[in-house]
Each structure stands twice: as structure tokens, then as C-alpha cells.
ZAZA-444208 format. One record per residue (C-alpha): x, y, z; residue number from 1. Coordinates in nm, 2 decimals, always signed. Each point is the difference from the previous one (the first is absolute). Layout:
// ZAZA-444208
<r u="X" v="Y" w="Z" i="NUM"/>
...
This chain:
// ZAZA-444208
<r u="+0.00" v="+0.00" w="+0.00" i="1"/>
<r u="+0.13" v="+0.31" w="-0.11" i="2"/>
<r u="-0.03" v="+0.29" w="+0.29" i="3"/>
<r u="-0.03" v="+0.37" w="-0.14" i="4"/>
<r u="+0.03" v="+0.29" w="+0.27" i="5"/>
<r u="-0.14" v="+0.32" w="-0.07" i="6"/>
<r u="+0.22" v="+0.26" w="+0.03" i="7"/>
<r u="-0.12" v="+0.35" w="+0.09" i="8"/>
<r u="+0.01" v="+0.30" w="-0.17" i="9"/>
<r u="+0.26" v="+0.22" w="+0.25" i="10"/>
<r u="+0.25" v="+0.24" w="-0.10" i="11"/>
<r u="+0.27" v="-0.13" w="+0.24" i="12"/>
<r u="-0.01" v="-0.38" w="+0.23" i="13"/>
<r u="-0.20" v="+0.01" w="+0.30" i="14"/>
<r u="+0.06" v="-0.27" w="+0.25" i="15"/>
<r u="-0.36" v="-0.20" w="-0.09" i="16"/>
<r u="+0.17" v="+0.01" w="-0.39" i="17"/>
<r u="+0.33" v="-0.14" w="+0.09" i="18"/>
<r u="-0.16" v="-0.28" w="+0.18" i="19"/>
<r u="-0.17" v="-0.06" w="-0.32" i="20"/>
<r u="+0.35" v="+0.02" w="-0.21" i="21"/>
<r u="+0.13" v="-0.22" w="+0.31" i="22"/>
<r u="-0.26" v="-0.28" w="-0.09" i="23"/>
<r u="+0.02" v="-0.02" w="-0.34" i="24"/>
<r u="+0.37" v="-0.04" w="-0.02" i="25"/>
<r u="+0.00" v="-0.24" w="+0.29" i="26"/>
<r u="-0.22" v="-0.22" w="-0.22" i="27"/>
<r u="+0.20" v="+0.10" w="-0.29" i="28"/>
<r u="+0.35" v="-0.11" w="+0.13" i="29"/>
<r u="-0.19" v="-0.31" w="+0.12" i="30"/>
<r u="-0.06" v="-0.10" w="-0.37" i="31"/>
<r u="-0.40" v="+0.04" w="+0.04" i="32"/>
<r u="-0.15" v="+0.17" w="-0.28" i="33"/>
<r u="-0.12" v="+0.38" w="+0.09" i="34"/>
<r u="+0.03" v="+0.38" w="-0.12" i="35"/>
<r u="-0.09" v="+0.33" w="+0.14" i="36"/>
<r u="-0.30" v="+0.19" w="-0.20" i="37"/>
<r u="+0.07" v="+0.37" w="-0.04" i="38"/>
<r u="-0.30" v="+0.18" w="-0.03" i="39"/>
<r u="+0.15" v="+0.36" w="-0.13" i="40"/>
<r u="+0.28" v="+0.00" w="-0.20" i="41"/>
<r u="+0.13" v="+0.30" w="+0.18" i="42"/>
<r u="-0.01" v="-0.09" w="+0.32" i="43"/>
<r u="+0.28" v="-0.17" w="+0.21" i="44"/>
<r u="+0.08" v="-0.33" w="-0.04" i="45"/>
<r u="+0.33" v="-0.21" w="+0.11" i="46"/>
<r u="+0.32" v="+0.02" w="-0.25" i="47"/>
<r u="+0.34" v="-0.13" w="+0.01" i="48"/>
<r u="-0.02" v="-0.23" w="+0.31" i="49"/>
<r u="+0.15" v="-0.31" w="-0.10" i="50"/>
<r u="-0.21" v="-0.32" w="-0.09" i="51"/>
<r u="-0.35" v="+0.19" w="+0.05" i="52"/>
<r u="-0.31" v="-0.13" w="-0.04" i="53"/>
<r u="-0.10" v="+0.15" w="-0.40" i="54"/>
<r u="-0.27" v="+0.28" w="-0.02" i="55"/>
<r u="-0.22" v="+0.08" w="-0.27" i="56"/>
<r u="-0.26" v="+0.27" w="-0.10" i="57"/>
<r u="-0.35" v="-0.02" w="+0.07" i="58"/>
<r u="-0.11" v="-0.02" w="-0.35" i="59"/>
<r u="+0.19" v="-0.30" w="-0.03" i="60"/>
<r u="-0.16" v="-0.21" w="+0.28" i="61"/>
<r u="-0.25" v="-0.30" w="-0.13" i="62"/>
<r u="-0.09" v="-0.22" w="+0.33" i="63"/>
<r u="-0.16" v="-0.33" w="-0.02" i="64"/>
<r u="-0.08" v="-0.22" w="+0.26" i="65"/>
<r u="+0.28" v="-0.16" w="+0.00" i="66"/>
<r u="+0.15" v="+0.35" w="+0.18" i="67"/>
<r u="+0.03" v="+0.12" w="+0.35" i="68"/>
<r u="-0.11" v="+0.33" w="+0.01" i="69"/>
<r u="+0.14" v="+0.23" w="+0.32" i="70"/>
<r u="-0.09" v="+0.33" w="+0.02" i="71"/>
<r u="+0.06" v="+0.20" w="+0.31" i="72"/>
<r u="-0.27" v="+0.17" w="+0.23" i="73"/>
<r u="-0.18" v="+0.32" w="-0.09" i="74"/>
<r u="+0.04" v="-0.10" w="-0.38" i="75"/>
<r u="-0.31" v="-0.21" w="+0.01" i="76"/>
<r u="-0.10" v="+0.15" w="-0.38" i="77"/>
<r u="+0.31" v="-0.16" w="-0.11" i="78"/>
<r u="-0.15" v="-0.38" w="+0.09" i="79"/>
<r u="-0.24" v="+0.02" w="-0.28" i="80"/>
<r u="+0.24" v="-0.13" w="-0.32" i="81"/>
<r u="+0.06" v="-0.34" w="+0.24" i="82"/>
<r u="-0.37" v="+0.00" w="+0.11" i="83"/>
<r u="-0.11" v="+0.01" w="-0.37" i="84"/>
<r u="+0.24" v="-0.25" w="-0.11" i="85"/>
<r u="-0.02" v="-0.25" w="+0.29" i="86"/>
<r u="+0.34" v="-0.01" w="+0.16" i="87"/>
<r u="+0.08" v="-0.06" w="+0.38" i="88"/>
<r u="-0.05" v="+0.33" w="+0.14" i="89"/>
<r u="+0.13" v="+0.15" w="+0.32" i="90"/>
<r u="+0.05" v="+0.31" w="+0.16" i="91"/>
<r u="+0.28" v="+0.09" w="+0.17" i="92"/>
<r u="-0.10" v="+0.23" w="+0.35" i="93"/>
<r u="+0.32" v="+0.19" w="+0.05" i="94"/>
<r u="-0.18" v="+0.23" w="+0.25" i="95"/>
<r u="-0.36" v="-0.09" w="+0.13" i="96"/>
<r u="-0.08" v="+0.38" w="+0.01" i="97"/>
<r u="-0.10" v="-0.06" w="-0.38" i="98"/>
<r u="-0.15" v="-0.32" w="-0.04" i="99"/>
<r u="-0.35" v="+0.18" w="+0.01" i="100"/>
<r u="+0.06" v="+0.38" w="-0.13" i="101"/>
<r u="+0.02" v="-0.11" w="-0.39" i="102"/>
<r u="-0.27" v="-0.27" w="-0.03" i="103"/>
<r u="-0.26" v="+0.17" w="-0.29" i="104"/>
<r u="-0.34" v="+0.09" w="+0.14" i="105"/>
<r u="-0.21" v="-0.30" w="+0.00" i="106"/>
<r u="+0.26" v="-0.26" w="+0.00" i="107"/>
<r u="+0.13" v="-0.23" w="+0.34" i="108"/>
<r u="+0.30" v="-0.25" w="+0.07" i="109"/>
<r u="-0.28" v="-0.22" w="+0.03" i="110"/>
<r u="-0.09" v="-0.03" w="-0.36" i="111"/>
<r u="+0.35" v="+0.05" w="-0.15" i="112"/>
<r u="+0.18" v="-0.34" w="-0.10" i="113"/>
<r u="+0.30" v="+0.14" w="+0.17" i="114"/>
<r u="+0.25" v="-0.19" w="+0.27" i="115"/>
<r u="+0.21" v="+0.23" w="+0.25" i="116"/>
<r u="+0.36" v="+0.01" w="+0.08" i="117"/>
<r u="+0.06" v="+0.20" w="+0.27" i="118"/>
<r u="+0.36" v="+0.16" w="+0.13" i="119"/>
<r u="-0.03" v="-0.02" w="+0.38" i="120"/>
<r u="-0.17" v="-0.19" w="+0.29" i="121"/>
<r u="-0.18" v="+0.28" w="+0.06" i="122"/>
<r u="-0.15" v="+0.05" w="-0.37" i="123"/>
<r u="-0.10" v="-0.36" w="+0.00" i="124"/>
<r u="-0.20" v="+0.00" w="+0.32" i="125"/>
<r u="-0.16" v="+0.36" w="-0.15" i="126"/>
<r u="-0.06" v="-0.17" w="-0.37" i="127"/>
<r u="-0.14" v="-0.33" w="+0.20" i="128"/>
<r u="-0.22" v="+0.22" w="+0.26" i="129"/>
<r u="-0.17" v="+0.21" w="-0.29" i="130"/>
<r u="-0.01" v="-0.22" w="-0.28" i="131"/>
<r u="-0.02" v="-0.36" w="+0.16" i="132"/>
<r u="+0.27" v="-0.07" w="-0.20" i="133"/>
<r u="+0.36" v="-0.13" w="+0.05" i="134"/>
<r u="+0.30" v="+0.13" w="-0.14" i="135"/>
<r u="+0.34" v="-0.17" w="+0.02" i="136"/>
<r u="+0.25" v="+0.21" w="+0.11" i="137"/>
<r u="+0.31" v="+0.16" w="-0.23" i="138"/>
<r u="+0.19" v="+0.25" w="+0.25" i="139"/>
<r u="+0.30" v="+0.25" w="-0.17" i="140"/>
<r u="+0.38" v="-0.04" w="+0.04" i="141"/>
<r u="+0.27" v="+0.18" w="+0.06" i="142"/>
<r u="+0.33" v="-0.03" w="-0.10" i="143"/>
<r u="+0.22" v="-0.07" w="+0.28" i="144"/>
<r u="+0.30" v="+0.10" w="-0.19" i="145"/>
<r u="-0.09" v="+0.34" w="+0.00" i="146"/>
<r u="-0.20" v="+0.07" w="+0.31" i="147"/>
<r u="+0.22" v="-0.14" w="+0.27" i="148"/>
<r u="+0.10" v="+0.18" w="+0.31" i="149"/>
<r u="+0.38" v="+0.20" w="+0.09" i="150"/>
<r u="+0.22" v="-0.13" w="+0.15" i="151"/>
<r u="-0.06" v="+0.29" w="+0.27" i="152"/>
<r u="-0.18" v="+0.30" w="-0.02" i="153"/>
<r u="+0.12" v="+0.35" w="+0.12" i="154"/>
<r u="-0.18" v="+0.09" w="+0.33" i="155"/>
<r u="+0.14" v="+0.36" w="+0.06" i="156"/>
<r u="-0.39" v="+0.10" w="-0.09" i="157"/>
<r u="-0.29" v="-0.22" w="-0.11" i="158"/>
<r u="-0.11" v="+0.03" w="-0.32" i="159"/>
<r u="-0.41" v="-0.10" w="-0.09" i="160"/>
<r u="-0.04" v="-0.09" w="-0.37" i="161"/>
<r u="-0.40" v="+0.05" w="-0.14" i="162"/>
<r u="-0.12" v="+0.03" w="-0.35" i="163"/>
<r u="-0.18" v="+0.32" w="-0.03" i="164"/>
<r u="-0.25" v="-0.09" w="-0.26" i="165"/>
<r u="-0.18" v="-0.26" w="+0.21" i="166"/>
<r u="-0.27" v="+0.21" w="+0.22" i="167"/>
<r u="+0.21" v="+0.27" w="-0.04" i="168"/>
<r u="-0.20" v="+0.26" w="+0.26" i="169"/>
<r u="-0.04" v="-0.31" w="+0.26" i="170"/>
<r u="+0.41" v="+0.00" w="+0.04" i="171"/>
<r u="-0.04" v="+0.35" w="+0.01" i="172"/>
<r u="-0.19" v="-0.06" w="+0.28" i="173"/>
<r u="+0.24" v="-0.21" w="+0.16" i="174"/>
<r u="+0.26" v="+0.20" w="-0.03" i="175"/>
<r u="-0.16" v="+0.26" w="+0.18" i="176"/>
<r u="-0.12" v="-0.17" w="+0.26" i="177"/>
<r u="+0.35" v="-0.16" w="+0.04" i="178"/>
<r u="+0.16" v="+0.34" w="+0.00" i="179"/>
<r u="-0.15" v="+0.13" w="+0.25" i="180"/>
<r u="+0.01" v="-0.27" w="+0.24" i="181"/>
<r u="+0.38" v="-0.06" w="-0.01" i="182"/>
<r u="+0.14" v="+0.32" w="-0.20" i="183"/>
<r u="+0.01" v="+0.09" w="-0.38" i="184"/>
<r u="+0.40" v="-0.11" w="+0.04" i="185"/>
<r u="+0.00" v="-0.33" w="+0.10" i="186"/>
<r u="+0.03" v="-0.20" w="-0.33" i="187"/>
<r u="+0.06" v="+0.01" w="-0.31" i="188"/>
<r u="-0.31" v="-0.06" w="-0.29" i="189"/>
<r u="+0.16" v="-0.18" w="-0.30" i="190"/>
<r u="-0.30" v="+0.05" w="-0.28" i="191"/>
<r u="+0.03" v="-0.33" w="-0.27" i="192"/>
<r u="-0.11" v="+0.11" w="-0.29" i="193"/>
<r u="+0.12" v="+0.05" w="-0.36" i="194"/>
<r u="+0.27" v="-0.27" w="+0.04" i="195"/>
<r u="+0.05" v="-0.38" w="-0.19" i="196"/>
<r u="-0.03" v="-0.28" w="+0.19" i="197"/>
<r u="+0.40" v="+0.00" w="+0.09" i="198"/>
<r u="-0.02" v="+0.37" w="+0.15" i="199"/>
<r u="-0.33" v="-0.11" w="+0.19" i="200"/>
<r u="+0.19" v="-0.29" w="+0.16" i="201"/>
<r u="+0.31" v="+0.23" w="+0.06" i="202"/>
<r u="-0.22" v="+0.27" w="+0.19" i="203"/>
<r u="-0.14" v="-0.26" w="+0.23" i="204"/>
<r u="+0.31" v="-0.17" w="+0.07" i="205"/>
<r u="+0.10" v="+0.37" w="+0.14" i="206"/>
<r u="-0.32" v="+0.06" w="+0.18" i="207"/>
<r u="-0.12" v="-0.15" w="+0.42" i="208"/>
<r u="-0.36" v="-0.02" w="-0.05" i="209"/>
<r u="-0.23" v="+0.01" w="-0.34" i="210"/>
<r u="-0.38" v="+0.17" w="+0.05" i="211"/>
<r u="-0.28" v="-0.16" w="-0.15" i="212"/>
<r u="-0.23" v="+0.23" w="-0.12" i="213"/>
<r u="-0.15" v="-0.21" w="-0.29" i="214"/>
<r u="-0.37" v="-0.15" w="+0.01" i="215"/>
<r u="-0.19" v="-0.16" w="-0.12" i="216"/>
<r u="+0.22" v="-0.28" w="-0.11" i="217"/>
<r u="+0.01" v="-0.38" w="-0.12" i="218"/>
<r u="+0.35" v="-0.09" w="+0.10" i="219"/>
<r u="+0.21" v="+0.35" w="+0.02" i="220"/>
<r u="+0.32" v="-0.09" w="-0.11" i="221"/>
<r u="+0.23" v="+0.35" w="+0.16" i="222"/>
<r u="-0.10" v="-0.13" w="+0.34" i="223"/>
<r u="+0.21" v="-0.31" w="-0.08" i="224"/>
<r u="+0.26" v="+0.12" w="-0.24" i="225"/>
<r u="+0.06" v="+0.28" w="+0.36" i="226"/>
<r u="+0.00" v="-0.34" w="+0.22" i="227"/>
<r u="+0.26" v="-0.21" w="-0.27" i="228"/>
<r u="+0.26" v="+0.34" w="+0.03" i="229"/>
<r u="-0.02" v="+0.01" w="+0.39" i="230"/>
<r u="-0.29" v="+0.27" w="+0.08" i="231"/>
<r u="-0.25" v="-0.03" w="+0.30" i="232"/>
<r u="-0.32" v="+0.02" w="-0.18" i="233"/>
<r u="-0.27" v="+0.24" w="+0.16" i="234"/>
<r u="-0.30" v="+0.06" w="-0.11" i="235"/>
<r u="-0.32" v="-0.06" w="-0.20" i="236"/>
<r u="-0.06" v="-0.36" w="-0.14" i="237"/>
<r u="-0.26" v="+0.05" w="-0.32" i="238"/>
<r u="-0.14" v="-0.26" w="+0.15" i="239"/>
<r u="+0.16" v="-0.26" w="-0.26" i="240"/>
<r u="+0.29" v="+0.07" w="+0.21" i="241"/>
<r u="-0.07" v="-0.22" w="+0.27" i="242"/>
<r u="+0.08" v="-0.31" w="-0.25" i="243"/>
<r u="+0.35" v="+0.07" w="+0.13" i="244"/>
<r u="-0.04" v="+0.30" w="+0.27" i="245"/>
<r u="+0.01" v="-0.13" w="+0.38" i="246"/>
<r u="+0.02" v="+0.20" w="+0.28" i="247"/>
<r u="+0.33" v="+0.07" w="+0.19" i="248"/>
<r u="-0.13" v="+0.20" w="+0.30" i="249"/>
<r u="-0.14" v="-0.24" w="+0.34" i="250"/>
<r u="-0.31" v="+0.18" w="+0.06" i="251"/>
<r u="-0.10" v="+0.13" w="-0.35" i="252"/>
<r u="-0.26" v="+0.30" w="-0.03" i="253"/>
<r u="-0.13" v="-0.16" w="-0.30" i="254"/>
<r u="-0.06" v="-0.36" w="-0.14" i="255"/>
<r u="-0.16" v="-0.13" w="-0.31" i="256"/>
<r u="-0.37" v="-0.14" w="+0.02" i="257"/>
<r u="+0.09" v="-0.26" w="-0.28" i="258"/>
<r u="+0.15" v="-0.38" w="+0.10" i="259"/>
<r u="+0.40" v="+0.08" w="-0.11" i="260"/>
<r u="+0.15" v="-0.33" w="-0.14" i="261"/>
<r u="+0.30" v="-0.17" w="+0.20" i="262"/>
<r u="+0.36" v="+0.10" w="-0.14" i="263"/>
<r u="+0.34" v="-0.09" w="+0.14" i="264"/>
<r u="+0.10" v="+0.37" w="+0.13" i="265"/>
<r u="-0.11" v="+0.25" w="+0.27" i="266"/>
<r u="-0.08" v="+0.35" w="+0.02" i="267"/>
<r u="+0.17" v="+0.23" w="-0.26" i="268"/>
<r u="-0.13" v="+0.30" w="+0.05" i="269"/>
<r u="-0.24" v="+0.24" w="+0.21" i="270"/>
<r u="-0.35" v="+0.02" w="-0.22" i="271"/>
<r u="-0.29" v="+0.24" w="+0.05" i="272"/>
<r u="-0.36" v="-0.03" w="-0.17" i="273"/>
<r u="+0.00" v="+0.15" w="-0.35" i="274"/>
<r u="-0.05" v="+0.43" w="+0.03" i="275"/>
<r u="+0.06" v="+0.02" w="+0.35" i="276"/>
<r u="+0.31" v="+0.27" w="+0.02" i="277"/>
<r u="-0.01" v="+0.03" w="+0.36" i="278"/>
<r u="+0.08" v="-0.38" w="+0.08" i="279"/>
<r u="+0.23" v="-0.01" w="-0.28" i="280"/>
<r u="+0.19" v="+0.32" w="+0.12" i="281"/>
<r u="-0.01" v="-0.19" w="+0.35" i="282"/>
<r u="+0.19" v="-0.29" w="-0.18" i="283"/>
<r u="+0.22" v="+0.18" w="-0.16" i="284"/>
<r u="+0.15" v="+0.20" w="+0.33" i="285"/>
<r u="-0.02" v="-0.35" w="+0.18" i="286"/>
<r u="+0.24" v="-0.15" w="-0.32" i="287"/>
<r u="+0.21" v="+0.32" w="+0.06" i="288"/>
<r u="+0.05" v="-0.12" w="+0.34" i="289"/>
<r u="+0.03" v="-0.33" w="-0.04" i="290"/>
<r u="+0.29" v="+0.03" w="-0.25" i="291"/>
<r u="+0.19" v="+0.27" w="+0.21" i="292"/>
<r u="-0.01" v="-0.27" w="+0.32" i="293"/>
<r u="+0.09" v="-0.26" w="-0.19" i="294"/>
<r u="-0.33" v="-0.23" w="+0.11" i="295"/>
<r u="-0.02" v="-0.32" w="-0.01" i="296"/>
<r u="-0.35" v="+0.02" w="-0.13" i="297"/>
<r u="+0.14" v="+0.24" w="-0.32" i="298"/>
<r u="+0.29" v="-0.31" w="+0.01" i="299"/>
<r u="-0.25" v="-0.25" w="-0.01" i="300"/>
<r u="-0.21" v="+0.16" w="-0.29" i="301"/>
<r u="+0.33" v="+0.06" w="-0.25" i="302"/>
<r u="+0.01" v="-0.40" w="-0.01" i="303"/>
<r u="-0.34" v="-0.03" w="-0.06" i="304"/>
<r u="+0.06" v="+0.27" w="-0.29" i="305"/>
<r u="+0.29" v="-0.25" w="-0.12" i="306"/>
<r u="-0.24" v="-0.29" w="-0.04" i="307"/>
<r u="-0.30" v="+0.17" w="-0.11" i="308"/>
<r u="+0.24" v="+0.13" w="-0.27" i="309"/>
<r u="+0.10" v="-0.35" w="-0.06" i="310"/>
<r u="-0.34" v="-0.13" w="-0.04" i="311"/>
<r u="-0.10" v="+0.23" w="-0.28" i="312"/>
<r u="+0.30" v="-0.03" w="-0.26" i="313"/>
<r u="+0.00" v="-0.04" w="-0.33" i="314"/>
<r u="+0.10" v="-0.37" w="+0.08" i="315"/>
<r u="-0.33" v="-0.05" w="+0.19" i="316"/>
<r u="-0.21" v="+0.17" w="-0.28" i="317"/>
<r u="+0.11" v="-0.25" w="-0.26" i="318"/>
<r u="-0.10" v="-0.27" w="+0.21" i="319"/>
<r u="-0.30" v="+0.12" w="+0.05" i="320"/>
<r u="-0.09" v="+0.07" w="-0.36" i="321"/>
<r u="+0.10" v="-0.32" w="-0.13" i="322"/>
<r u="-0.20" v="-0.18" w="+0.28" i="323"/>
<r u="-0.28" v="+0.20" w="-0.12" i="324"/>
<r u="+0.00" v="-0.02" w="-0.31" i="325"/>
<r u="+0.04" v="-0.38" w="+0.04" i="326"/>
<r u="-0.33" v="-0.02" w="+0.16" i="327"/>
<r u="-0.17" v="+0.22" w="-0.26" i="328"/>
């Protein structure tokens, strides 16, 4: 069975993209038979990595049902050409916050010959508890070659890495609130943005703590790639977070109403509900002084960064997509 992925129309790789390209040339360098489906001929699409998984224009794109037919979440229009020609269709839910927002008027989950794929714990149990249906479970990876910690970090001042474009007036927010509990001085804010993927690694390798501002998310991958380069994590989880997000303080102000699966490390970071700054500017002065006393509880939650890390690399991913594609 051949597997086409629909590929988006973006102007430059998101991380839900990537994890497309990702799948397609796992399955490629595995031998199984797959391409990416461009649908504008202008808009990004992945050139010059070596042994990638071929991509081809829209217009050029016959499905039968013979063909696997992945198209991501909040493309649900782009279904149709495998509805209409029978293949083995699934959606891929990258983020659960648009499972729903770009169904047409009229039209359910429940009347759509589609399977799920979901890219969390978390987006599974919110596919299974609104649809009824299951989703087996493709998470992201990192490469551990890049995003692995220093040998040691500077500690003369601690330096908070965030990414201004997610929520951008909630760490405002933070910030403030921060500021004036412990003094507009006392760190340093190291902005990631604009960078490639090496500088992004680079800037967390040189930060103490990464801030969390994004929601709502499927599996946020900065969280993580902060975790893999030595950061304490603070902050919101997008909810999809929590496939990998467990707490690191002993009496946490907040916990997650959903059952969190089992996994083989401890906390790794201090986590607040989704838009609340004040518990999250809490977190982030209690990081502060964790790191500057050298706690055993901040200790404790770097090695759980390490495995976590571990968990989700690129390694992992293949396994998992093979596995999955095996049983599909």
C-alpha cells in the first residue's frame, strides 16, 4: 500500500510539517512506498536532505484504493480526493485544538470514513472522548545530536530562554509579575526566535530555565528540545504536554484532571494550568531559586530532562512509525 502525506501549503516548516517530512522519509528509507503531496507549488516544501522521501505537485496526485491517504488536522477539505477514490484515509491530529474548527457545516467525524492518528497521550484520550474513536499514537522526535545539554553552564547570572511568538502578552504578563516580585535585574531573558534549528539548540544550551508560554498544544516539542539541552522547564503544558510533562515540585499548585500514562522518569519541570501567569511567574521565581541553591529537587528534574529527551528521539520516532505502519 502506497501512503501519500499531504503536505501543507506554508511559506516556511512548522514543527506539525516537519513531522510530516519526518514520516514520510522514515518510510522512505525503510523501502516502503510513499511521497509527500504538495498542494501549492510555491509553498515550502523539503530540498536537498539526503535520501528524502519524493514530493510531487498536487495536480499530479491520482489515489486509488490501493493508497493511504494522511492528511493532517485542520485540512479536513483536503480528505476528499481519498474519500472519492476509496483509499485508507486518516487524519493525523497534531494538536486537538483543531480537530473540530474546520469540519464544513453540516458534516461530523461520525459520518466521515476517516481513521485518526494522533501525536500524544493526551490527543488520543481527547480524539477517543469526543469522537469514540481510537487513535494509535505517532509522537515527534528530536535529534539528540543537536539538542543535547553543555558540559556546564555559566552561572554568574541566570539566563530564562522563551519564544515570544507563543502568547506573546501572557509572558508579558509573567515578566511583569516576576519583575516585580524579585527585581527587574535578576535574570537574563534570552528571546528564541528567528534562529535554525542549530542556533535554537545553541541558545538553550546557554540558558538555566526555558518558559513555556505556548498552548494549546498536541505534543510541544521546545518544552523538550529546552529539557534535551539542560533547561528546567516552567510553565504552561498545552495540555498535549502532559504526554511527557510531569511535575517536579512535592506539593504541586496544579495537576492535570486526565489519567497521565506511566513512563520511566520523574518530574522535569514546574507546570502551571494553561493562561495562568501568576502561577507560572510563581514557578519561575521558585526555578530561579532552585538553580541558585543547587536543590536536589532542580537536580533531580535535569535527569528526568535527560530521559525524557531520550525517549523522544528520532530513534524512537522511527520505531514507532514502522510499528504503525505495520499495523495499518
Amino acid at each position: 500500500m502506497k501512503t501519500c502525506i499531504f503536505l501543507p501549503p506554508v511559506n516556511k516548516p512548522t514543527g506539525g510539517v516537519t513531522v510530516l517530512r519526518q514520516i514520510a522519509d522514515i518510510l522512505h528509507q525503510a523501502g516502503r512506498e510513499v511521497c509527500l503531496v504538495a498542494r501549492e507549488k510555491g509553498g515550502w516544501r523539503p530540498e536537498g536532505l539526503a535520501n528524502a522521501a519524493p514530493v510531487i505537485e498536487w495536480s499530479d496526485l491520482h489515489l486509488t484504493k490501493d493508497n493511504l491517504w494522511l492528511v493532517p488536522e485542520g485540512w479536513v477539505n483536503a480528505l476528499a480526493p481519498g474519500m472519492e477514490a476509496g483509499a485508507y484515509c486518516v487524519n493525523y491530529v497534531q494538536n486537538w485544538a483543531y480537530l473540530f474548527s474546520a469540519l464544513p457545516e453540516g458534516v461530523d467525524w461520525h459520518n466521515l470514513p476517516v481513521e485518526f492518528l494522533a501525536v500524544s497521550e493526551p490527543v488520543s484520550q481527547f480524539i477517543k472522548q469526543s469522537t469514540f474513536k481510537d487513535s494509535p499514537i505517532i509522537r515527534p522526535g528530536i535529534d539528540r545530536s543537536i539538542f543535547h545539554p553543555s558540559d556546564k553552564k555559566k552561572t554568574e547570572r541566570i539566563t530564562v530562554a522563551f519564544m515570544p511568538r507563543k502568547n506573546k502578552a501572557l509572558t508579558q504578563q509573567i515578566k511583569a509579575i516576576f519583575e516585580h516580585r524579585v527585581g527587574s535585574n535578576t535574570v537574563n531573558w534570552l528571546p528564541i526566535e528567528g534562529m535554525d534549528t542549530h542556533h535554537v539548540a545553541e541558545a538553550l544550551r546557554s540558558a538555566h530555565i526555558f518558559l513555556a508560554t505556548g498552548f494549546p498544544e498536541g505534543c510541544p516539542l521546545p518544552p523538550l528540545e529546552a529539557m534535551a539541552c539542560g533547561c528546567l522547564p516552567v510553565g504552561f503544558t498545552g495540555f498535549g504536554g502532559w504526554d511527557y510533562m510531569r511535575q517536579s515540585q512535592p506539593i504541586p499548585r496544579y495537576t492535570p484532571w486526565i489519567e497521565l500514562r506511566e513512563v520511566d522518569w520523574g518530574g522535569n519541570g514546574l507546570w502551571c494550568a494553561d493562561g495562568d501567569v501568576l502561577d507560572a511567574a510563581l514557578c519561575l521565581e521558585e526555578a530561579v531559586t532552585m538553580i541558585r541553591e543547587d536543590d536536589l529537587y532542580m537536580t533531580a528534574a535535569l535527569e528526568s530532562g535527560q530521559k525524557t529527551a531520550d525517549a523522544y528521539s528520532t530513534d524512537e520516532q522511527k520505531l514507532a512509525v514502522l510499528t504503525a505502519w505495520d499495523a495499518l
